[in-house]
N, C-alpha and C positions, 0 to 999 in steps of 0.2 A: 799544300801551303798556299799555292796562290789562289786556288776558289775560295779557301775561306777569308782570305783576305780580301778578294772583290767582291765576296758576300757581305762584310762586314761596310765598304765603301760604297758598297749601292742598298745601304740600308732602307735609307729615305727613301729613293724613288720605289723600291720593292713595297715596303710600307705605304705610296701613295697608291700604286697599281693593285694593290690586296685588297685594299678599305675599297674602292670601287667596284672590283671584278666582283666583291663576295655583295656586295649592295646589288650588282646585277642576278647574279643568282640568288637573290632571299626571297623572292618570293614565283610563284609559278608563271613560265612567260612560254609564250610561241617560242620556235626556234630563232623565226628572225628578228624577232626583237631582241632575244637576249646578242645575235649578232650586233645588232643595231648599235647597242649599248656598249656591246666592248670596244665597239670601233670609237662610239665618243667618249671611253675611258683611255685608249689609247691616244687618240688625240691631245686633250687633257694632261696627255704624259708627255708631252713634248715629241712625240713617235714625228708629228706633221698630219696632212690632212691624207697625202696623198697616200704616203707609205703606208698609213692605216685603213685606208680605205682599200689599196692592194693584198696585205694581210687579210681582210675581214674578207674581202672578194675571196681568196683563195681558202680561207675557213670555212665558209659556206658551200665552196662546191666540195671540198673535201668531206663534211658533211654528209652530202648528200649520198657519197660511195660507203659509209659507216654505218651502220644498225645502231653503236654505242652513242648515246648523243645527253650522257652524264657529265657531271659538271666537270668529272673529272677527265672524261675523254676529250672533252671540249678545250678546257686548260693545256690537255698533253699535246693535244692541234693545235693550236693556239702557239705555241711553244715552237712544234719543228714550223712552223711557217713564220715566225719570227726569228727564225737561226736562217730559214731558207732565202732572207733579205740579204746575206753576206756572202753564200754559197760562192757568185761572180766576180765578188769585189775582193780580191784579196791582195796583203801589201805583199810587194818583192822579197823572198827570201834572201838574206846576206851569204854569199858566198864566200867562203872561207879565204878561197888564193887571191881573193880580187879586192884592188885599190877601190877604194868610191871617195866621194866627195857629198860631204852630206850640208844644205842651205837650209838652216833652220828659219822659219818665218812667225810671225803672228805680232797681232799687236801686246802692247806693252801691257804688264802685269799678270797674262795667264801663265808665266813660270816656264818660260822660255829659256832662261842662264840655267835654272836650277834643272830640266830637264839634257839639256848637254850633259852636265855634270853628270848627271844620271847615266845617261848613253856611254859617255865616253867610259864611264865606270866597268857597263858591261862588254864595251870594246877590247879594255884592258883585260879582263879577265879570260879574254879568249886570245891574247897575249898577242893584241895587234897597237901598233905604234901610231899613236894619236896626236896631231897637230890640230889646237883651238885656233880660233880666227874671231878677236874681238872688232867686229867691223859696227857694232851700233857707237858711234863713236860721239853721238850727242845727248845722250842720255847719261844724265850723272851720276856716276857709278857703276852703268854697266861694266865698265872695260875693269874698272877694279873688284866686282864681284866675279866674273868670268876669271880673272887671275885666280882667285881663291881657287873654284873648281880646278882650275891647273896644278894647282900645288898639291890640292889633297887627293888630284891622282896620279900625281907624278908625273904630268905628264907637258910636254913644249906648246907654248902659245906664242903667236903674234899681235903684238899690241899696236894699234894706232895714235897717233897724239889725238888729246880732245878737240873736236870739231875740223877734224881730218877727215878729207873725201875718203868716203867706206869704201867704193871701188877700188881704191886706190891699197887700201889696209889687204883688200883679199888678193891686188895683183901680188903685192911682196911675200902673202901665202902662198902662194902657187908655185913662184916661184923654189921657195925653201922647200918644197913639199916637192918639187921634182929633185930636189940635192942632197934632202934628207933620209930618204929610205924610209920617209911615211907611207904607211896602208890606210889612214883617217885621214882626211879632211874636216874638221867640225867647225862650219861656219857662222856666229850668231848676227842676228840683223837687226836694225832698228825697226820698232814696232809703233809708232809713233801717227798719228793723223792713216789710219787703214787704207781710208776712203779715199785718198788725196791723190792727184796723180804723181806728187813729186816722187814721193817715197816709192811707189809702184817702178816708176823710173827708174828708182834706184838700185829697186831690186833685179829691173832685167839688166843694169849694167853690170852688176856685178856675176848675171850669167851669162852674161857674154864672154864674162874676161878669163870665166872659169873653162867654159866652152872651146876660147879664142888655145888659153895656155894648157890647159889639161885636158886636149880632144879623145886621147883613147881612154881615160879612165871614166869610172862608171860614175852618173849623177844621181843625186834624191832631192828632192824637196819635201821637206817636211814640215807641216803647217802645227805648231804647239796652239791648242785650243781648249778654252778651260769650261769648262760642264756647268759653271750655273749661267753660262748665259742663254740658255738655252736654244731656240728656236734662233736668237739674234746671231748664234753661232754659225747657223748656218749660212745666214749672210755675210761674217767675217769669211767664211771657207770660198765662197762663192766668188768674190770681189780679190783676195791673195788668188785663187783660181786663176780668173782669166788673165793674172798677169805673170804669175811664175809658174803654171804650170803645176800645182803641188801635186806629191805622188803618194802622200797618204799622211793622217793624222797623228798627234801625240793628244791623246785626252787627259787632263788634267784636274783637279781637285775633284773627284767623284765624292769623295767623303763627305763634302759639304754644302752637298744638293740632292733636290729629288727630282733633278734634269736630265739625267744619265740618257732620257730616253733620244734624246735628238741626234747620238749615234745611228739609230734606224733611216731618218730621213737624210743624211748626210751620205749616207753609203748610196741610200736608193736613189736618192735623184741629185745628187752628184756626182756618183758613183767613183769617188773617192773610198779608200780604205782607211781602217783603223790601223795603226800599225803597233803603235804599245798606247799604255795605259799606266799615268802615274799610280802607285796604291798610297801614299804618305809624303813622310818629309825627311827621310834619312835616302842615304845615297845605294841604296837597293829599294828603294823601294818604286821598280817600274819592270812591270813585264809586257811580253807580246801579247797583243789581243788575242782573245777567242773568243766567237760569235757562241760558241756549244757552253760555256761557264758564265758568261755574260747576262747570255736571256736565265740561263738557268736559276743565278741571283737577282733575276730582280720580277718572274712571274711564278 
């Protein structure tokens, strides 16, 4: 069920990476030119310069140890050496017995609220006790769409007043969240000016407070980042990076881009993980990544 649904989500970018690769093979080339070619087809695809350039590096010596050197041997290389980009980088496994506290980040609009709801859904269903923490508290409507996610999955939020210190929204979580016999912490942030130092600020105060009051339970950061913005994503990841620390991604709208590829450089030279991947707009629709069904839908 889910490869054909992330097949069907990384239509486009599949569809832009075909219509190249097969332009590269139409007509008769050296070997290294048709490498040449796939590495500026990869590029192209949002992979980056480096990540493709490392790919095509290791396609070529890989090459060299093969007799087969068909389009379609080429393709199947091509292949495990873009799965072999993820091999290192992988997200944290959730532990069944163990509390965490999960800090949702990203700027405003890649579907940050809708992906909690998301999470918290599959939290629920492995029949762990979830506390929301609406702390983007200046954004119109966030704190009353994150209410909604609460209700439709049954599950305890803290609200803040509007243009209340968000710090201040996560200390009274923390607090509940040691009283209550919660196993979730789900924290959303305000996503608002990325670049800006305030907001950066903001976010490490509110990991301190988490730090300060919840020292033995386990933390995550997780960076919500939405797939058409391609390449520019990776400088959203890079800049939340150096000030929260993120411990791995949620990728978002795949369906409605042929950007999917900037997964690749994200992992490589960030070496951040992917850790789920929305597939839609219903509240199942988000599963854990996999590098092996990923490349598979979209070369």
């Amino acid at each position: 069920m889910f490869f054909s649904k992330i097949k069907e989500n990384l239509k486009k970018t599949k569809e832009s990476i075909d219509i190249k690769l097969s332009n590269v093979f139409a007509n008769n080339k050296d070997i290294n030119q048709i490498i040449d070619e796939i590495e500026e087809t990869l590029i192209l695809s949002d992979i980056g310069v480096n990540t493709s350039t490392k790919i095509c590096d290791n396609l070529r010596e890989g090459l060299k140890k093969q007799v087969d050197k068909s389009e379609k041997a080429i393709r199947e290389l091509l292949k495990q050496e873009m799965i072999a980009v993820f091999d290192n980088v992988k997200a944290e496994d959730d532990l069944d017995d163990q509390k965490k506290v999960l800090l949702i980040v990203g700027v405003n609009g890649v579907g940050k609220t809708t992906s909690i709801g998301k999470i918290t859904n599959l939290y629920k269903k492995q029949g762990k006790k979830v506390l929301l923490v609406a702390a983007d508290t200046f954004r119109a409507g966030a704190v009353e769409q994150l209410d909604i996610w609460a209700k439709r999955t049954s599950c305890d939020i803290c609200i803040g007043k509007e243009n209340e210190d968000p710090a201040s929204v996560i200390y009274e979580a923390t607090k509940k969240f040691q009283n209550g016999d919660y196993d979730i912490l789900i924290c959303d942030t305000a996503g608002r000016l990325h670049n800006k130092k305030n907001l950066m600020d903001e976010l490490q105060k509110m990991k301190r407070i988490i730090n300060k009051n919840l020292p033995d339970i386990r933390k995550e950061v997780l960076m919500v980042l939405d797939s058409t913005t391609g390449q520019n994503g990776a400088i959203q990841v890079k800049s939340f990076f150096e000030k929260t620390d993120v411990n791995a991604i949620i990728l978002t709208k795949l369906d409605s881009t042929a950007k999917g590829g900037v997964v690749f450089s994200i992992v490589d030279e960030l070496n951040i993980p992917i850790k789920y991947i929305g597939t839609g707009e219903t509240i199942d629709d988000i599963e854990k990544f996999d590098a092996k069904s990923f490349v598979e839908a979209i070369v």
